[in-house]
C-alpha positions in Angstrom: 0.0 0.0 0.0 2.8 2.5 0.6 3.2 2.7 -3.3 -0.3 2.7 -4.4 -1.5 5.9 -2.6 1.7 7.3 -4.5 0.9 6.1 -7.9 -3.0 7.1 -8.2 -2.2 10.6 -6.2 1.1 11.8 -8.2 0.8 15.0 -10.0 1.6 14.3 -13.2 -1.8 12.5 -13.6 -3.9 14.2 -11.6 -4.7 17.4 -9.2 -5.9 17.8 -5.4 -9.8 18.3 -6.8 -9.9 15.3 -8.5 -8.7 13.2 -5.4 -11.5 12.3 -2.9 -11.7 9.8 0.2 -14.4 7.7 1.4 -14.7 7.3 5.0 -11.4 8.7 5.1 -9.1 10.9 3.7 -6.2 10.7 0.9 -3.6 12.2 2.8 -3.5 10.1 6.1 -5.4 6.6 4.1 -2.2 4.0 4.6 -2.7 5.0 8.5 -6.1 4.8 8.4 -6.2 1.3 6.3 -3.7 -0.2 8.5 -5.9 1.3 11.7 -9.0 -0.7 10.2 -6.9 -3.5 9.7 -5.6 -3.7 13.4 -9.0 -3.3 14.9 -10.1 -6.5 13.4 -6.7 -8.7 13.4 -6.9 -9.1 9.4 -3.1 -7.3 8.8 -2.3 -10.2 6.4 -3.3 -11.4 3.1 -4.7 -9.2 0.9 -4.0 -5.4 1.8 -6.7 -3.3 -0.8 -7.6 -3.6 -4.2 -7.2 -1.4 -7.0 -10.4 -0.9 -9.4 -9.7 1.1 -12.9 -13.3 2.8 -14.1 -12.2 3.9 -17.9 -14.4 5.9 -20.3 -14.4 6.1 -24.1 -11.8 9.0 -25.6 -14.9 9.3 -28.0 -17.2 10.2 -24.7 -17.5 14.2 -24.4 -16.5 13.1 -20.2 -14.0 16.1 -18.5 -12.1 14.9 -15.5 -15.0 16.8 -13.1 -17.6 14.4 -14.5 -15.4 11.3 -14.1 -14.9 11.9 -10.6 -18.1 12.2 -10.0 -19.0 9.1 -11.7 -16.2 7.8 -9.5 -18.2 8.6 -6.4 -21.1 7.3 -7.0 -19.4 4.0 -8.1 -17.8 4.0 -4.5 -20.7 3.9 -2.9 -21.7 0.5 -4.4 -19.3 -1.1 -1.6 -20.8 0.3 1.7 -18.3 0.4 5.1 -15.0 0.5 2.9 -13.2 3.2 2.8 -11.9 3.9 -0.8 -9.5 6.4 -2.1 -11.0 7.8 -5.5 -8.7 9.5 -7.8 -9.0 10.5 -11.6 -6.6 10.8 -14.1 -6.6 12.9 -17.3 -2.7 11.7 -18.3 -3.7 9.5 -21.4 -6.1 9.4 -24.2 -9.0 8.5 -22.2 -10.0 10.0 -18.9 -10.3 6.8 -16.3 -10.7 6.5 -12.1 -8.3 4.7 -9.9 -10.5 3.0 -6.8 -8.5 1.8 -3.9 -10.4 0.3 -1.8 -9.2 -1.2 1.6 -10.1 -4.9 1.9 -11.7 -5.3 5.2 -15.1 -3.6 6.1 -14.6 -1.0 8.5 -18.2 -1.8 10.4 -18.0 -5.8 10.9 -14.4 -6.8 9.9 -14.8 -9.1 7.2 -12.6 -9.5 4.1 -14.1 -8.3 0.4 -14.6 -11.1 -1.7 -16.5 -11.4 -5.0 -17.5 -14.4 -7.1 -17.4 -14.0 -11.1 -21.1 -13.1 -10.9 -20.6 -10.6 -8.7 -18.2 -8.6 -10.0 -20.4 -8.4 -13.1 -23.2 -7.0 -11.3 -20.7 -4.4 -10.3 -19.9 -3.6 -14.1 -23.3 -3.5 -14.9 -24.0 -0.9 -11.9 -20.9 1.0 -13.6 -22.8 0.6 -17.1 -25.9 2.2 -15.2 -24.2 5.5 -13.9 -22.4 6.0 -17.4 -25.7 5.6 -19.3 -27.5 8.3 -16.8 -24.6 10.2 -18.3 -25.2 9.7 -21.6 -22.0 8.2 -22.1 -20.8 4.8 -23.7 -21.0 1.5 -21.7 -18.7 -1.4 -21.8 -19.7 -4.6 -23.3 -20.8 -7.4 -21.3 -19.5 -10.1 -20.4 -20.2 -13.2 -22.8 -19.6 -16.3 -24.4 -21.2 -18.2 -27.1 -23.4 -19.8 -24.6 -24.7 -15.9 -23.5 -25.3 -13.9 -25.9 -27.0 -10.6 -24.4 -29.8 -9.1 -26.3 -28.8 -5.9 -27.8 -26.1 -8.1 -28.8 -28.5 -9.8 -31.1 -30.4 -7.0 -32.2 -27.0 -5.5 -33.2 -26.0 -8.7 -35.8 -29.7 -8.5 -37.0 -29.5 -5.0 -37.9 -25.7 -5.3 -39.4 -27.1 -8.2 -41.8 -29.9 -6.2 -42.9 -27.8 -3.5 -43.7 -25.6 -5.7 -45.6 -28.4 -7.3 -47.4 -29.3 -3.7 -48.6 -25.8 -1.9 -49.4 -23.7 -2.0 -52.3 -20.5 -0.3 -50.5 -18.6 0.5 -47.1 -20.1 3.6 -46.6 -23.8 2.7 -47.7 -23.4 0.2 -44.7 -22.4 2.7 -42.4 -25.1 5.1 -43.3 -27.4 2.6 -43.0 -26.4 1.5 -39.1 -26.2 5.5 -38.4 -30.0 5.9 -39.9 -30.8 2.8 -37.3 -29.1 4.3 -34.1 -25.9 2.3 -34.7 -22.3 3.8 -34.6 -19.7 2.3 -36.7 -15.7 2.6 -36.3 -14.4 1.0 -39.8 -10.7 2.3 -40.0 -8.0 0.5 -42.1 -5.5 1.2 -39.9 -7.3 -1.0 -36.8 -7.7 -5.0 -36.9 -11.3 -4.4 -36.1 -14.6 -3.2 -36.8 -16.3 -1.7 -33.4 -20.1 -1.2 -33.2 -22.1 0.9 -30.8 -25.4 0.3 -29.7 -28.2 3.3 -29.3 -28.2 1.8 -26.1 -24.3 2.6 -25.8 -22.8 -0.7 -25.9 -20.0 -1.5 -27.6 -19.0 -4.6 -29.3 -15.7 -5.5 -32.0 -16.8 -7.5 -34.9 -14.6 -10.4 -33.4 -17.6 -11.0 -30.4 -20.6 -11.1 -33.0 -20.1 -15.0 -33.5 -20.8 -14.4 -36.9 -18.6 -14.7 -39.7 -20.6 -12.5 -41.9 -20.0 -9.6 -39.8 -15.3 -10.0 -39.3 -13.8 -7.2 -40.9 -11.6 -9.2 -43.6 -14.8 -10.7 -44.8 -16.8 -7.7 -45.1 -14.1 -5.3 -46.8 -14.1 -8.6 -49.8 -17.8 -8.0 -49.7 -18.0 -4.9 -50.6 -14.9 -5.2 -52.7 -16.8 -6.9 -54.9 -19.7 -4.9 -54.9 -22.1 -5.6 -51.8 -25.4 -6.9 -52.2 -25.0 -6.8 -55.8 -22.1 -9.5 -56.4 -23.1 -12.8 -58.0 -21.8 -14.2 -54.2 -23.9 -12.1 -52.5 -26.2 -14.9 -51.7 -23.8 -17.1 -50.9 -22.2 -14.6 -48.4 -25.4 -13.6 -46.8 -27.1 -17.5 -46.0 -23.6 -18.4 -44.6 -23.8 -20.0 -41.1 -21.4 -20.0 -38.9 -20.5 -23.5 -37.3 -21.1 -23.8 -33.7 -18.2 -22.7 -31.2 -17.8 -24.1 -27.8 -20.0 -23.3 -25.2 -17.3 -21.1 -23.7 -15.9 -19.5 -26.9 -15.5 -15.8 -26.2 -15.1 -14.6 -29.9 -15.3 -15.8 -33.6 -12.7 -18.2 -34.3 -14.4 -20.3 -37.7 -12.9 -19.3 -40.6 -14.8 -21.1 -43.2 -16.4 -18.2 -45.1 -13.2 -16.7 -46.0 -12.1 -20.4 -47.5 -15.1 -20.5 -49.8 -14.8 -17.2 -51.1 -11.2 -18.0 -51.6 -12.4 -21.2 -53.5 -14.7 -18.8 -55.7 -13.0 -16.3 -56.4 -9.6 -18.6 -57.2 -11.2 -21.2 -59.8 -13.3 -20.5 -63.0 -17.2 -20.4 -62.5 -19.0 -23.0 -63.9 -20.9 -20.8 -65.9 -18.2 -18.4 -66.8 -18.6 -15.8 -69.9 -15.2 -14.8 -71.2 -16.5 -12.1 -72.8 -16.9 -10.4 -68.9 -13.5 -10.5 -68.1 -12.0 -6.9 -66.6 -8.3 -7.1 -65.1 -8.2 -5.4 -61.6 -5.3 -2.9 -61.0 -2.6 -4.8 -59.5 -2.7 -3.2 -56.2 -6.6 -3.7 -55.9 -5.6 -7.4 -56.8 -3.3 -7.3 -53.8 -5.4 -6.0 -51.3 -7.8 -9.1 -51.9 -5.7 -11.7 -52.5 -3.9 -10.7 -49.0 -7.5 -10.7 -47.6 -7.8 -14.2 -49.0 -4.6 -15.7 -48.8 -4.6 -17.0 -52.1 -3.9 -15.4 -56.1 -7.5 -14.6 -57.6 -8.6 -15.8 -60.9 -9.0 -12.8 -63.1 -12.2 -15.4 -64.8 -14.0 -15.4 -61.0 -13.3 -11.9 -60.3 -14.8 -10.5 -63.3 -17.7 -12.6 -63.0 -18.9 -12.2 -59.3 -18.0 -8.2 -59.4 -20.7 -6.1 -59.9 -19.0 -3.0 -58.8 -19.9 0.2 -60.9 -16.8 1.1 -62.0 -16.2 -2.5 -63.5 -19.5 -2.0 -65.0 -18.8 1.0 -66.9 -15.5 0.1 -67.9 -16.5 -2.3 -70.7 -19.5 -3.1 -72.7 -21.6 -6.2 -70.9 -22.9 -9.2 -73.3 -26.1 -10.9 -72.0 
C-alpha cells in the first residue's frame, strides 16, 4: 500500500480536486487502512484492491464528471473506505479505486464471485448511461449472448443485405441508431449500440459480420455480387460453449475457392483485369492469387461496369 497511494495521487496525472476519500481521507489513508486492519486482526493477506473505471476517448466526459462518476461508483461497496482518484494523463479519462479490503463496520474480508463482480460492471454501465456516455460490453460467451447483442448482428445483416458499399453500410447503421468505427488502420470493426454498448466485430459469433470478410464483400460490390447470396445465408459452425469470440474461418475459405477457380458458368467475354494493387489488397485478404475469370464474373461494382461493354 505505501506505493499505491503514491501512484493514483502523483501529480503528473492528476490534481488535489480530482482526489476524494471515502470514509477517510487521501492524505492520512495508509494509516487509516492499516488502523482498520488492526482493529479486526486481518493485517495479512490481501492489503486493498485497486479498481480502474475507464471511459471512451470518444465520450464528451471532463475529469470533473469522471470523478463524479467515480463517487457514486464508491458507494456501491458500503463500510469501505476507498481512495477515488481521476486521471486525465492519457487518451481517455479513467478513475483509480483503492479500496481497503476489510469492512470498517463488521471486519470481514471483500470477496466477489465471477457473478458478482459483473453485477458491479453493470452498476458501472448504469451511472455511465445516466450520463449519456458509452458503456462497456458485457461479459459473454457463445453460450450468452445478451440481447442488444442480437439485435445489433440482425441490424448489421440487414444493412448488408441492402448496401452495395462500405459507406452505404455505415449510413445505414447511423439511420438505425448504430455507430460504426471501420478504419484501415485497426484490426477491427467496433459497433455501438443506441443503447451505448459496444462490441468488435470479433464477439458477433458471426462470420458474416469480421472485418476481412466484409471489406471482400463490398470489394466486390455488396449486395450486388453474384456471391452475394452465398455470403449472406452463410452460417457459422457452432463454437464451444465457452468461446469468447469468432474463431471459424470457413467463409473466407469458400470465397477463396470462388473467387480462385473458373465459374462453372463463366462468360469470357466479362472479363475486366483489376489494377494490381486492388488485386493485392484481396488476395492478402484471402490468402490466395485470384482468378481474373471469378473476379470478373462475381464483381458487380460500378466502376467495372462502366468500364467495358456487358454481353447478356
Amino acid at each position: 500500500m505505501n506505493n499505491i497511494f503514491a501512484y493514483v495521487m502523483r501529480g503528473e496525472a492528476t490534481e488535489a480536486k480530482l482526489i476524494s476519500g471515502v470514509a477517510c481521507s487521501p492524505d492520512t489513508a495508509l494509516e487509516e487502512f492499516q488502523f482498520v486492519k488492526r482493529q479486526f486482526g486481518k493485517e495479512d493477506g490481501r492489503m486493498y484492491y485497486h479498481i480502474v473505471q475507464a471511459f471512451s476517448p470518444d465520450d464528451p466526459i471532463t475529469p470533473e464528471m469522471a470523478h463524479e462518476i467515480g463517487l457514486k461508483f464508491a458507494a456501491y461497496f458500503p463500510d469501505y473506505q476507498i481512495v477515488v482518484a481521476t486521471h486525465y494523463n492519457t487518451d481517455h479519462v479513467h478513475n483509480h479505486l483503492i479500496m481497503n479490503s476489510v469492512n470498517m463496520r463488521n471486519g470481514k474480508k471483500f470477496h466477489q464471485t465471477r457473478d458478482e463482480m459483473l453485477e458491479v460492471k453493470a452498476f458501472s454501465n448504469k451511472l455511465c448511461a445516466e450520463y449519456g456516455l458509452t458503456v462497456t460490453e458485457e461479459k459473454c460467451s457463445y453460450d450468452y449472448i445478451p440481447a442488444w447483442k442480437k439485435r445489433l448482428v440482425q441490424t448489421a445483416l440487414c444493412a448488408m443485405e441492402e448496401t452495395y458499399t462500405k459507406d452505404a453500410f455505415i449510413e445505414y447503421m447511423r439511420m438505425h441508431g448504430y455507430r460504426v468505427r471501420w478504419d484501415d488502420d485497426h484490426k477491427y470493426i467496433t459497433f455501438t449500440t443506441p443503447e451505448g454498448y459496444r462490441a468488435r466485430d470479433n464477439k458477433l459469433f458471426d462470420e458474416r459480420l469480421l472485418k476481412e470478410n466484409m471489406e471482400l464483400y463490398y470489394a466486390m460490390g455488396g449486395t450486388d455480387t453474384r456471391f452475394a447470396e452465398v455470403y449472406q445465408t452463410y452460417e457459422t459452425p457452432p463454437h464451444k460453449p465457452t468461446a469468447t469470440m469468432t474463431t471459424s474461418v470457413g467463409l473466407i475459405a469458400l470465397l477463396g475457392q470462388m473467387l480462385s477457380s473458373t465459374p462453372p458458368d463463366y462468360d469470357p467475354q466479362m472479363i475486366v483485369e483489376m489494377n494490381p494493387w486492388e488485386r493485392q489488397q484481396l488476395e492478402k485478404l484471402l490468402g490466395r492469387k485470384i482468378s481474373p475469370k471469378a473476379a470478373a464474373h462475381y464483381s458487380e461494382r460500378q466502376d467495372y461496369n462502366q468500364s467495358m461493354d456487358w454481353v447478356w
